[in-house]
C-alpha positions in Angstrom: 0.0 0.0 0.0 1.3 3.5 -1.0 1.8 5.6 2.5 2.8 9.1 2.8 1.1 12.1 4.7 -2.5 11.8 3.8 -3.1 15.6 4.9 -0.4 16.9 2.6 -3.2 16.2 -0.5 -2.5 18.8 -3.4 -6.2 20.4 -4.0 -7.4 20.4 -7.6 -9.0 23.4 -10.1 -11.9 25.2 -8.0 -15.1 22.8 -7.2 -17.7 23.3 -9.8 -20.5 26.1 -8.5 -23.6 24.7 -7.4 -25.6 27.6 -7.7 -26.4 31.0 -9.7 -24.9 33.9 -9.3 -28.1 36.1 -9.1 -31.4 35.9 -8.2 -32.5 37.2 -11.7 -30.3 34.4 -13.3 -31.4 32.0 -11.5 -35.3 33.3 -12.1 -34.6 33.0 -15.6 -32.9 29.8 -15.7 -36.3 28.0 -13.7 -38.5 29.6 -16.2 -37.5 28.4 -19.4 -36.8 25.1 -17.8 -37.3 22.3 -20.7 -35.9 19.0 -20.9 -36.5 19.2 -24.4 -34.1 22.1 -24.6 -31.5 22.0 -22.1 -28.5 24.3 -22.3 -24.8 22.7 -22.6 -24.2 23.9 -19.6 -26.9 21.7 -17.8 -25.1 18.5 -19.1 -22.2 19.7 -17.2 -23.4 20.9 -14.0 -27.2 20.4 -13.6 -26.9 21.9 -9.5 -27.3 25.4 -10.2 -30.4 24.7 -12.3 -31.7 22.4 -9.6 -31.4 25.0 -7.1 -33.5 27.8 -9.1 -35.9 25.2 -10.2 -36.5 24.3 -6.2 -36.5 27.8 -5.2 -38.5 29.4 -8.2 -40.9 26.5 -9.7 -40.8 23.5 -7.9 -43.6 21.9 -10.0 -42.4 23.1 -13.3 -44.8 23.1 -16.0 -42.7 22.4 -19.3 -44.0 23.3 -22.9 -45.1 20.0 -24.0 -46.9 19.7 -20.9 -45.3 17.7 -18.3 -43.6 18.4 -15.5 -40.6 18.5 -13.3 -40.6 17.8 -9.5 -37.2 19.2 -8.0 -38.3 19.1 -4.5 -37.3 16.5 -2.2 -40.6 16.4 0.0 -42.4 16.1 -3.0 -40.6 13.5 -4.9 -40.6 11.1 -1.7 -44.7 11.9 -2.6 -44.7 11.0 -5.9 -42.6 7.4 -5.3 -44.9 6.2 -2.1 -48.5 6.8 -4.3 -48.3 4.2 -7.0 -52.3 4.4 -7.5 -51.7 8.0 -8.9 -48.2 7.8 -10.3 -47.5 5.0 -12.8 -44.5 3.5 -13.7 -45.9 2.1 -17.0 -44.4 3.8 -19.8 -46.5 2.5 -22.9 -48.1 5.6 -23.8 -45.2 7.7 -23.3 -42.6 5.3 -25.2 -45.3 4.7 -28.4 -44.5 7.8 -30.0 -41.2 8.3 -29.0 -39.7 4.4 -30.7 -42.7 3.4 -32.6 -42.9 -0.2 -33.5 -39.2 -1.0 -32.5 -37.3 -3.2 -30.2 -36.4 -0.2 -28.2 -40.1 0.0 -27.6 -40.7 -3.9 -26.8 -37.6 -3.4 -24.3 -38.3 -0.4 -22.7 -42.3 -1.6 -21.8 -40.9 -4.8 -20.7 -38.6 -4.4 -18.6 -39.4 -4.4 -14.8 -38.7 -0.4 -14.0 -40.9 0.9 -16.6 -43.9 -1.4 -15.3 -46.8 -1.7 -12.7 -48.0 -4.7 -11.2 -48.7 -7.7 -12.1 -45.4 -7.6 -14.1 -43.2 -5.3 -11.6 -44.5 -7.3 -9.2 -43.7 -11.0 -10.9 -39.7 -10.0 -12.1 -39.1 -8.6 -8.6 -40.7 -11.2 -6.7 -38.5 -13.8 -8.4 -34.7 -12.0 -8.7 -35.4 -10.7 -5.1 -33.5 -14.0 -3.8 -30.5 -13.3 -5.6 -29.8 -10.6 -4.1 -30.3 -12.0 -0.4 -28.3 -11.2 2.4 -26.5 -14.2 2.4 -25.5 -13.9 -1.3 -24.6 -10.3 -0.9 -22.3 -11.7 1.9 -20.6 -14.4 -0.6 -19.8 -11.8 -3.2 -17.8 -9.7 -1.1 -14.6 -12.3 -1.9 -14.7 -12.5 -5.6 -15.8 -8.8 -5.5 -12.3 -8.0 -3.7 -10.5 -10.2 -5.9 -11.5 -8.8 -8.8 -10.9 -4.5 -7.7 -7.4 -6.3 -6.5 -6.9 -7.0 -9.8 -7.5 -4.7 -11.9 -5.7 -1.6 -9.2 -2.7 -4.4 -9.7 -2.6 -4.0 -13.1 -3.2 0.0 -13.0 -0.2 -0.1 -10.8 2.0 -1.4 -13.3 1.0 1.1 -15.2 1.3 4.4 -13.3 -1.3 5.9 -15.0 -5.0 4.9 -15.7 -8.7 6.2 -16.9 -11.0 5.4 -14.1 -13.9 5.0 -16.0 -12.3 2.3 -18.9 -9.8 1.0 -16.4 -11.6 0.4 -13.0 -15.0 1.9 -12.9 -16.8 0.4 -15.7 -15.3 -3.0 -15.5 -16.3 -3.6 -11.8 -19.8 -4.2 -12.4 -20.0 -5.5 -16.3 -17.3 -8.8 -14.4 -20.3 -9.0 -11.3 -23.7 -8.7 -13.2 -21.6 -11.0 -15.6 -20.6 -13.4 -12.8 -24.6 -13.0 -11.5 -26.0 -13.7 -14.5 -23.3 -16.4 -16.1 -22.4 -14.7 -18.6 -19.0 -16.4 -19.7 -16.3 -14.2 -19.4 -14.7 -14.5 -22.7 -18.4 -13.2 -24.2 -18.5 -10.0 -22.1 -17.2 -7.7 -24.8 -19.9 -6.6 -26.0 -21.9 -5.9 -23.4 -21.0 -2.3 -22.0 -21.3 -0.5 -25.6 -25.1 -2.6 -25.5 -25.9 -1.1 -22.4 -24.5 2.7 -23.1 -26.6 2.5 -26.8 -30.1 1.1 -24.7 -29.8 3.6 -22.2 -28.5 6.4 -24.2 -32.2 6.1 -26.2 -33.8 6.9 -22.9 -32.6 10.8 -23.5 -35.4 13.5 -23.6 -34.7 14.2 -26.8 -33.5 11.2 -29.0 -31.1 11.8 -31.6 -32.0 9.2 -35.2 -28.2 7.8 -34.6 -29.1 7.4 -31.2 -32.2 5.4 -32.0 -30.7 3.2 -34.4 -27.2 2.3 -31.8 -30.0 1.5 -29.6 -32.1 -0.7 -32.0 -28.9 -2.2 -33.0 -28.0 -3.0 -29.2 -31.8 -4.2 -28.4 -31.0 -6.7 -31.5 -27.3 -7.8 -30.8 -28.2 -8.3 -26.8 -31.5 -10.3 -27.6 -29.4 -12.8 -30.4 -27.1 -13.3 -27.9 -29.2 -14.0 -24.5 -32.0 -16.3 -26.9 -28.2 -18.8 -27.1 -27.2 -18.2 -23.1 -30.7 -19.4 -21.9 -30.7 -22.3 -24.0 -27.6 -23.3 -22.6 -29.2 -22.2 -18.9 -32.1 -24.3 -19.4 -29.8 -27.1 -20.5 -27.2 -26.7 -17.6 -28.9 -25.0 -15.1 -26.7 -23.2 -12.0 -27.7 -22.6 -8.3 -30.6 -20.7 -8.3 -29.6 -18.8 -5.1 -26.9 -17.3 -7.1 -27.1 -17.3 -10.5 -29.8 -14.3 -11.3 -30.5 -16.4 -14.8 -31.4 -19.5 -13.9 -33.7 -18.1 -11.0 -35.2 -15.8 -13.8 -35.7 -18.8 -15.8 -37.2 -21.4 -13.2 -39.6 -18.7 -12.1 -41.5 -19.1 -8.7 -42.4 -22.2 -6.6 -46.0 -21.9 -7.7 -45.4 -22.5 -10.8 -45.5 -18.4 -12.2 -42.9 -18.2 -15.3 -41.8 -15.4 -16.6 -42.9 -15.4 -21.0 -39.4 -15.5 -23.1 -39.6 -12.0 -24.0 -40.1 -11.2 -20.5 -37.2 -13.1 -19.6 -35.1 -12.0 -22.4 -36.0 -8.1 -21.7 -35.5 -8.8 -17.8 -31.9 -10.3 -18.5 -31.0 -6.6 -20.8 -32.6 -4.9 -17.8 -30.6 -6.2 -15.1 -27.3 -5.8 -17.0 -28.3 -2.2 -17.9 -29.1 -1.2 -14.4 -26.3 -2.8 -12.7 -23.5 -1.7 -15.0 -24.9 2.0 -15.9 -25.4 3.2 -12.1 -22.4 1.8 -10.5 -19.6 3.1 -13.4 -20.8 6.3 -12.4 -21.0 5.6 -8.6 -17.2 4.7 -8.7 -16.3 7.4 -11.4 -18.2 10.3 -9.7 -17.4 9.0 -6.4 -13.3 9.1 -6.9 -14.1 12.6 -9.3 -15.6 14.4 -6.6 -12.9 13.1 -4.1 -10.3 14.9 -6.3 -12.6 18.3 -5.8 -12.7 17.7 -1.8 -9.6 16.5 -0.7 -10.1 17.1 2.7 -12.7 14.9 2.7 -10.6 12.3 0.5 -8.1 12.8 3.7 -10.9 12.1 6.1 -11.9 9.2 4.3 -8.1 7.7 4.4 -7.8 8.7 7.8 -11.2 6.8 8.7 -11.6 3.8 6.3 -14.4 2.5 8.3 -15.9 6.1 7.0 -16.8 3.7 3.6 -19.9 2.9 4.3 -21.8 6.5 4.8 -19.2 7.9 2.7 -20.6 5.8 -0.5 -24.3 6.9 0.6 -23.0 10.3 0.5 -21.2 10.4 -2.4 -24.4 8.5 -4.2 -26.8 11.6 -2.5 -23.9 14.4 -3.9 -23.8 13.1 -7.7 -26.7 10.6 -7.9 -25.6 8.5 -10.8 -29.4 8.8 -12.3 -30.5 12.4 -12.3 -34.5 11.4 -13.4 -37.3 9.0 -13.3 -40.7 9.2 -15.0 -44.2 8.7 -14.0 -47.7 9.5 -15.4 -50.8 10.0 -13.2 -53.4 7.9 -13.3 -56.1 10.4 -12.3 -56.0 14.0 -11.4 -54.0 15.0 -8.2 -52.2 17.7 -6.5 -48.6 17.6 -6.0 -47.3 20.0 -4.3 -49.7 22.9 -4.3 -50.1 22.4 -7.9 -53.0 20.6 -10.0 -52.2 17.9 -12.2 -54.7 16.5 -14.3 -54.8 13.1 -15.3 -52.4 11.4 -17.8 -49.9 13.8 -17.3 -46.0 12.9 -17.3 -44.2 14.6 -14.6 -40.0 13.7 -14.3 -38.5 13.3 -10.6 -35.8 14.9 -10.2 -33.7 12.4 -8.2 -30.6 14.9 -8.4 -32.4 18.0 -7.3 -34.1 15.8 -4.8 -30.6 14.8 -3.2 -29.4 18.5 -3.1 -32.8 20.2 -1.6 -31.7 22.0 2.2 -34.9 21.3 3.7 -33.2 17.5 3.6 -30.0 17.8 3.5 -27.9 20.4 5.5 -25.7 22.2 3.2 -26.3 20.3 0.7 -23.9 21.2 -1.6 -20.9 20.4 0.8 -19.6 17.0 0.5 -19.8 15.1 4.2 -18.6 11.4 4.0 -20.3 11.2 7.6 -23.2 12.6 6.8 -26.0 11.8 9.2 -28.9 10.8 8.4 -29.1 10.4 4.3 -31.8 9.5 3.3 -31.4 10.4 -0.7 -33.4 8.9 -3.3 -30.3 7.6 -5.3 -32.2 4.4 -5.8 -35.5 5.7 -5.9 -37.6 4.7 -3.4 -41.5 2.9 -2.7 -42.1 -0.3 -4.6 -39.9 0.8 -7.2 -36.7 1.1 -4.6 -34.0 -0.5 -6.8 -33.6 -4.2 -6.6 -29.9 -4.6 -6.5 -29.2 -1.4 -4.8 -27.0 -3.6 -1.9 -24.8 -5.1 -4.7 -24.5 -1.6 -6.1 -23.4 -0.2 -2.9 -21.1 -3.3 -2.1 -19.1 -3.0 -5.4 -18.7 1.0 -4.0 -17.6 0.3 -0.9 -14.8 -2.3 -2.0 -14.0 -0.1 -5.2 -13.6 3.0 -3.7 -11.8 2.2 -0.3 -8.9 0.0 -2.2 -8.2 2.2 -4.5 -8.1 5.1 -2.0 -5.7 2.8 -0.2 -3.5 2.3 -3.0 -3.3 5.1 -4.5 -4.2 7.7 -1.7 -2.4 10.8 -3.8 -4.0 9.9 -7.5 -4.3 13.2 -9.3 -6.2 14.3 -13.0 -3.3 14.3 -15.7 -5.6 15.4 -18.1 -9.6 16.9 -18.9 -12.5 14.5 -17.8 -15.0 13.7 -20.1 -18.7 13.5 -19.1 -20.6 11.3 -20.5 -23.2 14.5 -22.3 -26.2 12.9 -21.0 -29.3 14.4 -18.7 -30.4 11.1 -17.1 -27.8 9.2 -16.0 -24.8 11.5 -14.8 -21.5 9.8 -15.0 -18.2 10.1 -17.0 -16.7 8.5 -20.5 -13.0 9.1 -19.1 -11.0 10.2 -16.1 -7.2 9.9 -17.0 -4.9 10.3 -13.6 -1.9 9.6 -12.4 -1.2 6.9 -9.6 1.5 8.2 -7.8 
């Protein structure tokens, strides 16, 4: 392990601004709020948006129609009444893919859906991700960040993102679902295409990477499950053949519910924790006396990922519709009406959290909505935060005075915040 002076940490550029400068600004910037048309400086900090949009329209009425919660209190609302607020996402998706695979995917899968279906997929992955398996991962989980700082090291150099953060999860959700690991090539470009199509506004190269993903992911998954069904593995751990065995009772899940399902879970699981690990170590650069604190403290890990998951929630915004007319905070909203949580305001509103915009790795208590919350609360948020916790604290303890040797990249995207490279140096 690298020692050294942990308190001597050289600081970075300034931290990014989480706020406007002006009232007037900031009056502006919540008024012509449209996540249809959002500025390039929103893809690179959203916060000071946020902020105005909390402060100045909290239930903001965009020009197509629907509307944008930013406001903490009301977002926990919105999740905990499912009779009002809809997951389903058929009428919204219809115009936006047409007749596609990106539509049969997206109105499949078990985020975008209310019971019976949400409940059915969740009901039968739920015992993968047991305490007891979450306990036997942590080994192989180890092994793996061990291996791949190890090779970093010989390096002296490394991009977080292609070298550490996004191959964490695509070897676990690989290792969860069977997936052999001379076949996991592909499956990080399929995930980035699929989710990328879930943008506000949908580029046509963006729709056909996506169809093109949708495709290449469903040829390849209708040959794994043949296999599974032939050579089944322990249901306790392998998420596939649970998938594929179904329930006790006898409930099954259809093949393309299966197949969707199998995208899904790979999606979720690699997407949100790249960008856990690669916003968690980026924002550690921009607080380095918290990044000493953290080395000080190691046992610090644990809140320390919930905080860093609350600072830059790795997905900015869910979706809803309303089933019926209701009022959401203070304001009307008739029925049918798609209204967008805005996890990442949510997780920076001050009647939550103190200071919001202040990094604390000890932060106490935390409850942010990084995972959503209600019966849509993530499934596999404890493998997620598991693959932080051993991620984050080993590198920090290898490579406690990493620096940037060279400009991050974000990834450009409104929904899921997270980066496409962070080059530094491993001193």
């Amino acid at each position: 392990m690298n020692g050294g002076n942990v308190s001597v940490i050289p600081p970075v550029r300034p931290r990014t601004p989480a706020r406007f400068g002006d009232a007037a600004r900031a009056r502006d910037a919540a008024r012509a709020f449209d996540l249809r048309r959002l500025p390039a400086e929103y893809y690179v900090n959203p916060y000071p948006t946020y902020h105005a949009l909390r402060e100045y329209s909290p239930v903001h009425r965009m020009p197509e129609g629907g509307y944008f919660v930013s406001r903490y209190a009301d977002c926990v609302a919105l999740y905990k009444d499912t009779s009002a607020f809809s997951s389903d996402k058929k009428r919204e998706f219809a115009p936006k893919y047409g007749e596609s695979l990106l539509y049969e995917h997206h109105t499949t899968s078990l985020v975008f859906n209310d019971p019976p279906l949400h409940t059915r997929v969740r009901r039968i992955i739920a015992g993968a991700f047991s305490p007891r398996a979450i306990a036997d991962m942590e080994a192989p989980v180890t092994r793996l960040v061990d291996g791949l700082i190890e090779a970093m090291a010989a390096k002296g150099s490394a991009d977080l993102i292609a070298d550490f953060a996004a191959a964490v999860p695509v070897e676990v959700i690989g290792n969860l679902l069977g997936v052999p690991r001379d076949e996991r090539g592909p499956l990080r470009a399929w995930s980035l295409a699929i989710l990328g199509a879930l943008e506000p506004v949908l580029s046509d190269a963006q729709r056909e990477r996506g169809e093109e993903a949708v495709a290449g992911f469903l040829n390849y998954l209708v040959r794994l499950v043949a296999e599974r069904r032939a050579h089944p593995g322990d249901p306790a751990r392998d998420v596939l053949t649970r998938l594929i065995a179904g329930e006790s009772d006898g409930d099954r899940l259809s093949e393309p519910e299966l197949l969707h399902n199998v995208i899904f879970i790979l999606n979720a699981g690699h997407e949100t924790t790249t960008n856990l690990i690669g916003n968690g170590l980026f924002a550690l650069l921009e607080w380095p006396e918290e990044k000493a604190r953290l080395l000080a403290q190691p046992n610090l890990i644990r809140p320390g990922v919930e905080e860093l998951l609350r600072f830059e929630s790795s997905n900015q915004l869910g979706n809803r519709v309303t089933t019926r007319p209701v009022e959401l905070g203070g304001v009307a909203l008739p029925a049918n009406t798609f209204v967008t949580i805005g996890i990442g305001a949510a997780n920076r509103d001050p009647a939550e959290f103190p200071d919001p915009d202040r990094l604390d790795i000890a932060r106490a208590p935390n409850r942010h909505l990084a995972f959503g919350s209600g019966a849509h609360v993530c499934a596999g948020l404890n493998v997620a935060r598991l693959e932080g916790r051993i991620a984050i604290g080993r590198f920090l303890a290898r490579f406690p005075a990493y620096q940037l040797s060279g400009e991050p990249v974000r990834g450009g995207r409104a929904r899921f915040r997270g980066f496409l490279s962070v080059p530094v140096t491993l001193a």
